[in-house]
C-alpha positions in Angstrom: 3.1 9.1 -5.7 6.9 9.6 -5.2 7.5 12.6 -2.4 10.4 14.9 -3.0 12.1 14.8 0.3 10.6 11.6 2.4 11.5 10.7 5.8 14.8 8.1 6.3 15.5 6.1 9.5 18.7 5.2 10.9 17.4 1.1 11.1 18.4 -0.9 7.8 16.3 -4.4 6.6 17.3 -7.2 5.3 14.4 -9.1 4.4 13.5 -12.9 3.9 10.0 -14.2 3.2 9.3 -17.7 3.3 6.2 -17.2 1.9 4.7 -14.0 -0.3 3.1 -11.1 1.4 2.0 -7.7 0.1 4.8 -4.8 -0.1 2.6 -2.5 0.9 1.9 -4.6 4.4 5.8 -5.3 4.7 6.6 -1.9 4.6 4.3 -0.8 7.1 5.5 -3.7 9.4 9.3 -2.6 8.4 8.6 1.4 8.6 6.7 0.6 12.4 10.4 -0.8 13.8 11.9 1.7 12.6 10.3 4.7 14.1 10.1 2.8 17.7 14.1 2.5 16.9 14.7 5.9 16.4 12.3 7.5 18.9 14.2 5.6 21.2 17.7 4.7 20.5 18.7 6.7 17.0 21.8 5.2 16.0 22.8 2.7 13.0 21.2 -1.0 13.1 20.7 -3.4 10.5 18.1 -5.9 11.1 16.9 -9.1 9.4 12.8 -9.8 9.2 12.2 -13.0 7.9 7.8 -13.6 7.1 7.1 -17.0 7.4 3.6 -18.8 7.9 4.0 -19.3 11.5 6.5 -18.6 14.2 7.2 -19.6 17.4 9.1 -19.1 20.2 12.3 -20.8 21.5 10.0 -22.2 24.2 7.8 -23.5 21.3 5.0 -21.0 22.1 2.7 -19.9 18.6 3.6 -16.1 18.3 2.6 -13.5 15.8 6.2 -12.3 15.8 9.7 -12.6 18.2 12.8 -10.7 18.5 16.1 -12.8 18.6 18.5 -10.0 20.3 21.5 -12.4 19.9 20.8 -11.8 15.7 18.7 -8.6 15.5 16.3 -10.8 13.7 12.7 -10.0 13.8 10.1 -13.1 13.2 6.6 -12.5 12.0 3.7 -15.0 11.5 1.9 -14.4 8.2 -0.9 -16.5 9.2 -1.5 -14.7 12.5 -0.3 -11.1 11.9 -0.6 -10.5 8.0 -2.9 -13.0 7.1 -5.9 -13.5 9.1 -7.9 -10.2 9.2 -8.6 -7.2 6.6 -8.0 -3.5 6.6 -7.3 -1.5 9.2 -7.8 -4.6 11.8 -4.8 -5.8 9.8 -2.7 -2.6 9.6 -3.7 -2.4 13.5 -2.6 -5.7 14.3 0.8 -5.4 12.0 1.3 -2.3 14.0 0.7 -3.6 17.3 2.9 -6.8 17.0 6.1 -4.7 14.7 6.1 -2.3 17.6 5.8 -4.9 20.6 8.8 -6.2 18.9 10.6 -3.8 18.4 10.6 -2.9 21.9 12.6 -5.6 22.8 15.0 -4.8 20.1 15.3 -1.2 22.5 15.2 -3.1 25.3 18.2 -5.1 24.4 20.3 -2.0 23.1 19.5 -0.3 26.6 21.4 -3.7 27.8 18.5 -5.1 29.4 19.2 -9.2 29.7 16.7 -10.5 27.8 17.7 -13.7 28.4 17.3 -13.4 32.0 13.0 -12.5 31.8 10.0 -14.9 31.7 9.6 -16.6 28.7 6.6 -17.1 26.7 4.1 -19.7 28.1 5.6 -19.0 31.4 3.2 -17.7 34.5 5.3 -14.9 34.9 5.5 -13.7 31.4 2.9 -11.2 30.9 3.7 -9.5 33.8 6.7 -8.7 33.6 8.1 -5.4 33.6 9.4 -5.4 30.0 6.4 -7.4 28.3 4.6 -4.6 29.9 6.4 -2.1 29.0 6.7 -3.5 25.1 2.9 -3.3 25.5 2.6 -0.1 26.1 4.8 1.1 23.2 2.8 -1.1 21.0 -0.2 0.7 22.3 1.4 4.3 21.9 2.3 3.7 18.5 -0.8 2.2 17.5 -2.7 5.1 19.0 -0.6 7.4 17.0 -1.6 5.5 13.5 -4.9 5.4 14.7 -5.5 8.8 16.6 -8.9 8.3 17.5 -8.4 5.0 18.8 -9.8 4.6 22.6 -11.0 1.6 24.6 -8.8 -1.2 25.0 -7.0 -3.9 22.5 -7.3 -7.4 22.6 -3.6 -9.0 23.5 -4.9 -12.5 23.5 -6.2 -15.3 26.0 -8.5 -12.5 27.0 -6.0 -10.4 28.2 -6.4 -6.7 27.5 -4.1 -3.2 26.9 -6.0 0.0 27.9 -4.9 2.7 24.8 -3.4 6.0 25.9 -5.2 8.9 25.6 -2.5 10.6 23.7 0.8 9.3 22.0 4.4 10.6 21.1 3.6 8.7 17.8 1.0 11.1 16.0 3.2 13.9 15.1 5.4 11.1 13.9 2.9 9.0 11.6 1.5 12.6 10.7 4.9 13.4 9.2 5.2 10.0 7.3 2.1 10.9 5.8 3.3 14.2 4.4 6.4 13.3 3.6 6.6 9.3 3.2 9.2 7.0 4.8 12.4 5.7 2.9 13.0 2.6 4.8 16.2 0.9 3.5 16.2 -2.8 2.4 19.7 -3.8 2.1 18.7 -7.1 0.4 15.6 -8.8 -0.3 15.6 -12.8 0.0 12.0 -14.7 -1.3 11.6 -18.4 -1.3 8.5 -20.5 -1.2 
């Protein structure tokens, strides 16, 4: 169903997939960065998301997605973060991960060095204050897709993030639901 007047974001895609993946999945993943980037910073970005099978880190670490500030390129892990579960587990986890990384796409435009933090693998790196805090806007934005969502989430190697009782994000999602999302996709790049 096409809506009349749907919701646009000042973020702008361009998109490679290494390997198919549903649209509907990819614009979930794709509308999720964008509403972290507005709530937060609000001006013009393009971006490139590339899908491939796996991903990992510069430090070699599996991931279900990474942030490359120096190239506004998001990374995601079809395997891990598409692939892997159905539903809303799926939709929760695309979610979860979009908006961790998205965080550090904020993080870097507030002109925090990135390079400077733990990396992943490292002892340090889930504790630090900007994993954290990309946790906790992951969490925020998942509660406001999911608004009766309580407990906590599973963030791997039995680590776990306590959801918020209440989140910035409901009115938000709330208003995509009403309205829809235009998220722009400046070019669209599949290979296999």
């Amino acid at each position: 169903m096409a809506l009349s007047n749907p919701r646009t974001f000042n973020a702008a895609f361009h998109v490679r997939l290494l390997v198919p993946i549903e649209d509907e999945l990819l614009h979930l993943a794709l509308t999720t960065i964008a509403l972290v980037w507005d709530r937060h910073v609000g001006r013009s970005q393009e971006f490139t998301v590339s899908v491939a099978r796996l991903v990992k880190t510069p430090t070699g670490v599996d991931a279900n997605g990474a942030y490359e500030h120096e190239r506004h390129h998001f990374a995601f892990a079809l395997s891990s973060m598409f692939g892997s579960h159905e539903g809303n587990v799926r939709k929760g986890l695309i979610i979860r991960v979009a908006a961790h990384e998205a965080m550090h796409a904020v993080q870097h435009a507030r002109g925090e060095n990135l390079d400077a933090v733990p990396q992943p693998g490292s002892p340090d790196y889930e504790s630090s204050p900007l994993e954290v805090e990309a946790h906790r806007e992951s969490a925020l934005v998942l509660k406001g897709y999911y608004a009766n969502l309580q407990g906590p989430i599973p963030l791997g190697n039995g680590r776990f993030f306590e959801i918020p009782d209440t989140s910035p994000y409901t009115a938000l999602w709330e208003e995509l639901e009403t309205r829809g999302a235009s998220v722009r996709v400046l070019s669209r790049e599949a290979t296999s």
